[in-house]
N, C-alpha and C positions, 0 to 999 in steps of 0.2 A: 169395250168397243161397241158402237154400233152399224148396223149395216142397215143400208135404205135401198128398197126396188120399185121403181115407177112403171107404171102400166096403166093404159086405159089411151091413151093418144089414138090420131087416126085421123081419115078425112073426112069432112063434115063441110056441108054447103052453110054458107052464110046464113044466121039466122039459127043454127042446129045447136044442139047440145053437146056434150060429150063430160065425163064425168074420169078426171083420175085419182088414180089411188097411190098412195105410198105407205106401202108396208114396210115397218122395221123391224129390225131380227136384234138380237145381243141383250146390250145392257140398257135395255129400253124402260127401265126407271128412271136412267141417269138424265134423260130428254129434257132439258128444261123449254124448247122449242121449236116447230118444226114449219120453214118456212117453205115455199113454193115459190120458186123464180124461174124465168123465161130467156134466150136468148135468137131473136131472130136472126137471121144470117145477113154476118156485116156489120150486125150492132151489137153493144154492151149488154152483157146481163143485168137482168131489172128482177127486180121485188114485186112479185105478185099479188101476194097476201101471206099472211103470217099467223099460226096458230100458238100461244103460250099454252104453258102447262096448267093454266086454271080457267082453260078455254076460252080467255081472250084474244080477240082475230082482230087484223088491220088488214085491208085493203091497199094496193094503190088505187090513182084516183081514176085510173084509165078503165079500170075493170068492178070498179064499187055499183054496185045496183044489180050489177050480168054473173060475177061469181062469187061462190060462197064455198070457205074453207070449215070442214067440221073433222071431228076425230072419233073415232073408236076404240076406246081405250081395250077394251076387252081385246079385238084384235088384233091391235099396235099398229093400226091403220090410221091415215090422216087422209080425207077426198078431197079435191077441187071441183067445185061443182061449175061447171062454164055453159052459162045459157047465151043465149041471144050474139053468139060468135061471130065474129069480124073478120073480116081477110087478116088486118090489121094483128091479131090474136095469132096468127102462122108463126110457131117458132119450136125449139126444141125447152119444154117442160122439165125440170130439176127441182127435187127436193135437196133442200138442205137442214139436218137436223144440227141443233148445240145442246150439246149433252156435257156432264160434270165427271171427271174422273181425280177426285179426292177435292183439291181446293182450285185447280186447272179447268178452264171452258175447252172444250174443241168443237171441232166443225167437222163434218162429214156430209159426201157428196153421193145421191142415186148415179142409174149412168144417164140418167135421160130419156124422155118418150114425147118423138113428134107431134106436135098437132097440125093440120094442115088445113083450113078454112076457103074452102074458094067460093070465087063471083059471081 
């Protein structure tokens, strides 16, 4: 099993940084990828950006240029790095890791961490 903790959300004026983290705890070999999605309130959860296990990152195209996903293997960490913030960018932050347990993929969900952008 693995276990994921989100942290780093907060309020930040338009134009601000902020930086989160997802740590994983367990069988964090089995990780084959660990993506970063958002859900504002009232709308669908969306795909962020996405880090594979041989460190290749995809974007969406809403946020390509403004954030950047990198990892720490040493400390089973994955960040989102969120510059140049937009109201637009206000929503609750979830990692979601797919990890392998024998010939089976799963999914497992953080609990979530606010970010809140204002005008």
């Amino acid at each position: 099993q693995v276990h994921l903790v989100e942290s780093g959300g907060g309020l930040v004026q338009a134009g601000g940084s902020l930086r989160l983290s997802c740590a994983a705890s367990g069988s964090t070999l089995s990780i084959i990828g660990i993506t970063w999605y958002r859900q504002a309130h009232g709308k669908q959860r969306e795909m962020v950006a996405n880090i594979s296990r041989d460190g290749t990152a995809n974007y969406a195209d809403s946020v390509k240029g403004r954030f950047t996903i990198s990892r720490d293997n040493a400390e089973n960490t994955v960040y989102l790095q969120m510059n140049i913030l937009k109201p637009e960018d206000t929503a609750v932050y979830y990692c979601n890791a797919d990890f392998m347990m024998g010939s089976l993929t799963y999914g497992t969900w953080g609990q979530g961490t606010q970010v809140t952008v204002s005008s």
